[in-house]
C-alpha positions as CSV (number, residue, x, y, z in Angstrom):
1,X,0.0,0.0,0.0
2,X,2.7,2.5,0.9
3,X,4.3,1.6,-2.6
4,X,1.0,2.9,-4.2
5,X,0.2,5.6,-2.5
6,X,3.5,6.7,-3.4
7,X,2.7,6.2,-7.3
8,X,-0.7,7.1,-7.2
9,X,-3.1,9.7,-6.1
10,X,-0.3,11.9,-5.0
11,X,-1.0,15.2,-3.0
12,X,1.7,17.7,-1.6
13,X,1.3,18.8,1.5
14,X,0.1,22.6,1.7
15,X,2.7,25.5,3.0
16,X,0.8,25.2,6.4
17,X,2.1,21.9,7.1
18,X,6.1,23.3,6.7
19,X,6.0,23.4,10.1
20,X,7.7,20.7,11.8
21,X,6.4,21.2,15.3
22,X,2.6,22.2,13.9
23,X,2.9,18.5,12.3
24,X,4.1,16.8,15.5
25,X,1.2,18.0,17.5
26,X,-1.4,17.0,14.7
27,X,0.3,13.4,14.9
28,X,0.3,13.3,18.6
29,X,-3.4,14.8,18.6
30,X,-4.7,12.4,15.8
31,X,-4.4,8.8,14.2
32,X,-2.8,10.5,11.4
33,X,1.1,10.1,10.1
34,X,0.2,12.6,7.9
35,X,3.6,12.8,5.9
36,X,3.7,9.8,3.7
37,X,7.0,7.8,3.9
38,X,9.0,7.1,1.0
39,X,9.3,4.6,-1.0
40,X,11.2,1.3,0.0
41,X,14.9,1.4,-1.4
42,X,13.8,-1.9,-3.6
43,X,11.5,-0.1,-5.1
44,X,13.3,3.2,-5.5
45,X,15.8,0.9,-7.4
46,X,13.5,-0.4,-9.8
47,X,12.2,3.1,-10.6
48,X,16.0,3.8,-11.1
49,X,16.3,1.1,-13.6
50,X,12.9,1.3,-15.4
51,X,13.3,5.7,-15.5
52,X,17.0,5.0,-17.2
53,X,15.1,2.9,-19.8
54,X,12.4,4.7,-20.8
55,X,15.2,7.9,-21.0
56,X,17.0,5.4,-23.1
57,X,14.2,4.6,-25.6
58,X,12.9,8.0,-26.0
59,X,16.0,9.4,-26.7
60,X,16.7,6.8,-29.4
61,X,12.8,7.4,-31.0
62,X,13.9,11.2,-31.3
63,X,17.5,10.9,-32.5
64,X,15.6,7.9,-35.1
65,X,12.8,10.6,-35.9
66,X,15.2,13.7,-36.1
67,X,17.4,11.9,-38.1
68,X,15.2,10.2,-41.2
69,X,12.6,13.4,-41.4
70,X,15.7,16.2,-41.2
71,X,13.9,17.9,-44.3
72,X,10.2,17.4,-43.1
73,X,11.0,18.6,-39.6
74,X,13.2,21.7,-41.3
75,X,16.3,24.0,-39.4
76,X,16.3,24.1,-36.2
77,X,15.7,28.3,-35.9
78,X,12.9,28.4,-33.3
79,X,13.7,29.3,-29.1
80,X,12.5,27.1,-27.3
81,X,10.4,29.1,-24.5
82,X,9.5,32.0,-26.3
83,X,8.9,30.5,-29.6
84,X,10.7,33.0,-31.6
85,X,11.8,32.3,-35.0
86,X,15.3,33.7,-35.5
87,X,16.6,33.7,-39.5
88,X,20.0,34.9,-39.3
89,X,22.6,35.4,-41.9
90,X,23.8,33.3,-44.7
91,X,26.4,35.1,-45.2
92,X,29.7,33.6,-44.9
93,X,32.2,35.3,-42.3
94,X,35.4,33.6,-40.7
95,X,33.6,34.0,-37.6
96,X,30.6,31.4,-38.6
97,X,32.9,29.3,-40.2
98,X,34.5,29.1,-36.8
99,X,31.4,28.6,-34.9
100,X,30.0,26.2,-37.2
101,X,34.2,24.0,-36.7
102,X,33.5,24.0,-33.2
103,X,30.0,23.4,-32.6
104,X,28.6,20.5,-30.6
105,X,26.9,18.2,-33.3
106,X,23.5,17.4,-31.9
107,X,20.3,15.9,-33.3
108,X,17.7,15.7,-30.8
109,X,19.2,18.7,-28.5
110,X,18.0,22.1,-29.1
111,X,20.7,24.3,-31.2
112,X,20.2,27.4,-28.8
113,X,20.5,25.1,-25.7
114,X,23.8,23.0,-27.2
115,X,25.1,27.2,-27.6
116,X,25.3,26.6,-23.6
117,X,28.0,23.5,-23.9
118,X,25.1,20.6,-24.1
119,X,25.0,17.3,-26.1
120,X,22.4,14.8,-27.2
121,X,22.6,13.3,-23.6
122,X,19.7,13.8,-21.0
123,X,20.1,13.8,-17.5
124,X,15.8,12.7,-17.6
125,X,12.7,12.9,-19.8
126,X,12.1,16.3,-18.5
127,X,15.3,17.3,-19.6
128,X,14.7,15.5,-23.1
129,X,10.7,17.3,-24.0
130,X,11.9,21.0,-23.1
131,X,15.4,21.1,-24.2
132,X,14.6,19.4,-27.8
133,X,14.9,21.4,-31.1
134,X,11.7,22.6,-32.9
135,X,9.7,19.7,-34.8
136,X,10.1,17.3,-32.4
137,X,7.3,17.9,-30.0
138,X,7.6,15.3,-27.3
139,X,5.1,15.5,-25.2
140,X,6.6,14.7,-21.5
141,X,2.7,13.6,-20.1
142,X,2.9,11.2,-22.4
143,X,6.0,9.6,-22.0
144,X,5.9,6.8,-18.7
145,X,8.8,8.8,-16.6
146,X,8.5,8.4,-13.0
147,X,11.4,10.3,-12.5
148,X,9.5,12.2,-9.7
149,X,9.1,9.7,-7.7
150,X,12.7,8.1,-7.6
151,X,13.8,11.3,-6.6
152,X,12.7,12.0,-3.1
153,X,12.5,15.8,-1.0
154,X,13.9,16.6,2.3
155,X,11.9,19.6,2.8
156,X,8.6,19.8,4.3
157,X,6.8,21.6,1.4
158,X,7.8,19.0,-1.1
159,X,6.6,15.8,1.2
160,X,3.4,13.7,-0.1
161,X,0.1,13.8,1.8
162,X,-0.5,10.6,3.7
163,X,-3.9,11.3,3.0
164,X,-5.2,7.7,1.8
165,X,-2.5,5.2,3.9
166,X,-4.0,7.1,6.9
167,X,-7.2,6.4,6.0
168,X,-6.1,2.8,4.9
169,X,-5.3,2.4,8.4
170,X,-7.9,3.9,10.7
171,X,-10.7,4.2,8.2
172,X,-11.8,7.7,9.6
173,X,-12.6,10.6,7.6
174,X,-13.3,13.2,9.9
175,X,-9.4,12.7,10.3
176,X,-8.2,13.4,7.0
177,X,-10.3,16.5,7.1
178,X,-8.8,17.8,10.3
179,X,-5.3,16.4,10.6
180,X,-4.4,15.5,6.6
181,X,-6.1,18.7,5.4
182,X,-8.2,17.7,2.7
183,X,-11.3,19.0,1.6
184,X,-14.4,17.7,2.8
185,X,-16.0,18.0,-0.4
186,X,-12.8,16.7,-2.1
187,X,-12.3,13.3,-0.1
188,X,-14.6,10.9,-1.9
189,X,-13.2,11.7,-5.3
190,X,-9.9,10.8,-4.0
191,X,-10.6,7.9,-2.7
192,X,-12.7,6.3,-5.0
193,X,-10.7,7.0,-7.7
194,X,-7.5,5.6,-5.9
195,X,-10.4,2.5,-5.5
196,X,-10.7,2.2,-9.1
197,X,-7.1,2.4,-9.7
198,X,-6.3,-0.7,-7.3
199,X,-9.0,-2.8,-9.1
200,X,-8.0,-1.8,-12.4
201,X,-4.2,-3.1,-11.6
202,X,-6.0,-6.4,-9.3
203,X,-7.9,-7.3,-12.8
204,X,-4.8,-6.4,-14.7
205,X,-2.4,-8.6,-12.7
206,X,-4.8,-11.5,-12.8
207,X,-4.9,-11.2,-16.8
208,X,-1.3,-11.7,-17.0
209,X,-1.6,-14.5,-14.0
210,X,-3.8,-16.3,-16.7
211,X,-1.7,-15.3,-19.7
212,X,1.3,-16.9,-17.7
213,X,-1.0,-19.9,-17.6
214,X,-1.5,-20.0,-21.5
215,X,2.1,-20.5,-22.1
216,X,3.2,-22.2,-19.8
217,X,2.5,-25.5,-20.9
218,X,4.4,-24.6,-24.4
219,X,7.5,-22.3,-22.4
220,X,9.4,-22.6,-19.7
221,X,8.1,-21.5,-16.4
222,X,7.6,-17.4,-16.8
223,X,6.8,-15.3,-14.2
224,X,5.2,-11.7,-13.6
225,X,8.9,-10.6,-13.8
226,X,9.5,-12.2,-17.6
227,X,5.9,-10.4,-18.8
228,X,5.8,-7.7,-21.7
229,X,4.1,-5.0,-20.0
230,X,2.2,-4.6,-23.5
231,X,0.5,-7.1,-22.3
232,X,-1.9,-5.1,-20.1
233,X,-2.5,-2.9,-23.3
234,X,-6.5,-4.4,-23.1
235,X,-7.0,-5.1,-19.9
236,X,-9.2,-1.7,-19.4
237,X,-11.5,-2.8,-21.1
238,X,-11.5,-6.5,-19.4
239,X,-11.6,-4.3,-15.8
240,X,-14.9,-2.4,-16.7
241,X,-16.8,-5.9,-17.2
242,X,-15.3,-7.6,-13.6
243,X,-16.1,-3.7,-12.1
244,X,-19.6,-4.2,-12.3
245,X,-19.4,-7.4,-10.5
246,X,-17.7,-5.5,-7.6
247,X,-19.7,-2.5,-7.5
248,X,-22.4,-4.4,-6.8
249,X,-21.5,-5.1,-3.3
250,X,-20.4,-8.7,-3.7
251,X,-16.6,-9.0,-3.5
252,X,-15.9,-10.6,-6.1
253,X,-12.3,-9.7,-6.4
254,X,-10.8,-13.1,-7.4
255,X,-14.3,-14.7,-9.4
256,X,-12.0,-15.7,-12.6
257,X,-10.0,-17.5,-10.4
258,X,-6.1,-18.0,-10.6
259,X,-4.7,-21.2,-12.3
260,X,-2.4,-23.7,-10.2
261,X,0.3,-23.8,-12.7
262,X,1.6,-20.4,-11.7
263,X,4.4,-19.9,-9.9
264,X,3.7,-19.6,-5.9
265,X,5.8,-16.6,-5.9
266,X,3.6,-14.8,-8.2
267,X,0.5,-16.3,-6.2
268,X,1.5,-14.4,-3.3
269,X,1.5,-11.4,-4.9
270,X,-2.0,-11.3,-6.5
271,X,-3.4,-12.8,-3.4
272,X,-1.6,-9.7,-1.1
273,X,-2.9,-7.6,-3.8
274,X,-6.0,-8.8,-3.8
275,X,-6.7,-8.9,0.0
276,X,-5.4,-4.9,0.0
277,X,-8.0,-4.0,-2.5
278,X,-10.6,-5.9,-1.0
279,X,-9.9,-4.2,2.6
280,X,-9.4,-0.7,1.0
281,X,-12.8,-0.9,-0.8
282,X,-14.6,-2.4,2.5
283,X,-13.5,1.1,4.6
284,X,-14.8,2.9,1.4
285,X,-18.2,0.9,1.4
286,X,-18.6,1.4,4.7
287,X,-18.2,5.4,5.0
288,X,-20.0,5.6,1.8
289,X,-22.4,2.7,1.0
């Protein structure tokens, strides 16, 4: 739970809260923690791993796309923030010639930001949408970086509500309006949609529980591990069907059923998962049934 709360549903705490000793009497008055704790180091690691990757295969789509469409995608003459268009000069003069002997050669970078000393390498996908030259337009929303959350704050104004593992653990949302600080009017959004979000990733692990199953009997033993994450590129559609069976009180979390012929490692992990979503939609039901 503490994993997903740190991927999803994320709130910063307000500027009120950058107060350590205001914080330590609202967690000595209330059943609140309040300031969600990171994430474990194993799973800061595979953020790490899986942010490096995506940086990696990004980078290569743009230098790919840059490359092959140089004349579609034309020069490279617009600023970056303000969008200016700047022509300049065809003239030859020693000075450009010099300039031009000396430059950086870059592909994906932005010429005006390579002026500065930089390459075609990114530090992160932020980096990589607003430092690439005109044409590109990467759109960093819709790339899968989770580069915010490997990278953790020290600072009070930075830290992540605890909002929904407090309620996790004592159920009580008078709390969360008094000690987390969120809206009354704002809480069942929240936590209904994180709801959703922990059934659509239950359904979505069993479907590649049973698509494990499938091939096992014509592969070696696979596991959750071994799995193309493409292969949850349908299961959206497969969640609204087993939602309905849910939302209609019965829990019904598990009514496929799992095969035997999965590993008991990856057992483990759908039945925890499984038991968390159930519990977590039981406190919801009963505040709001």
């Amino acid at each position: 739970m503490l994993i997903f709360c740190n991927i999803f549903g994320r709130r910063y705490l307000s500027k009120v809260f950058s107060n350590k000793a205001y914080i330590e009497g609202l967690v000595r008055k209330y059943p609140s923690m309040i300031i969600l704790p990171p994430l474990p180091e194993t799973a800061r690691n595979v953020l790490i791993l899986h942010e490096k990757e995506i940086l990696r295969t990004f980078t290569s789509y743009a230098t790919t796309f840059a490359t092959q469409h140089q004349a579609k995608i034309g020069p490279d003459n617009v600023l970056p923030l303000s969008g200016f268009q700047y022509l300049g000069s065809e003239e030859p003069s020693p000075f450009r010639v010099h300039l031009s002997n000396n430059a950086i050669p870059v592909v994906v970078r932005s010429l005006f930001v390579a002026n500065s000393g930089h390459d075609d390498s990114f530090r992160d996908v932020s980096e990589l949408t607003t430092t690439a030259r005109s044409g590109l337009n990467l759109n960093g929303h819709a790339i899968p970086s989770m580069s915010h959350l490997a990278t953790g704050y020290n600072d009070l104004e930075h830290q992540i509500n605890a909002y929904i593992l407090d309620f996790y653990i004592h159920g009580q949302v008078s709390t969360l309006v008094s000690a987390n600080g969120i809206r009354s009017g704002d809480i069942w959004y929240l936590l209904q949609d994180f709801a959703l979000t922990l059934k659509a990733i239950n359904t979505g692990t069993q479907q590649l529980l049973q698509t494990i199953s499938e091939n096992a009997s014509c592969t070696t033993t696979t596991s959750l591990e071994e799995v193309d994450m493409t292969d949850l590129k349908n299961y959206d559609a497969d969640y609204d069907t087993s939602n309905e069976q849910s939302d209609s009180g019965s829990e019904d979390s598990n009514s496929l059923g799992i095969p035997e012929n999965v590993s008991a490692r990856d057992q483990k992990v759908y039945n925890l998962l499984s038991e968390m979503c159930s519990e977590f939609d039981k406190k919801f039901r009963a505040v709001w049934a």
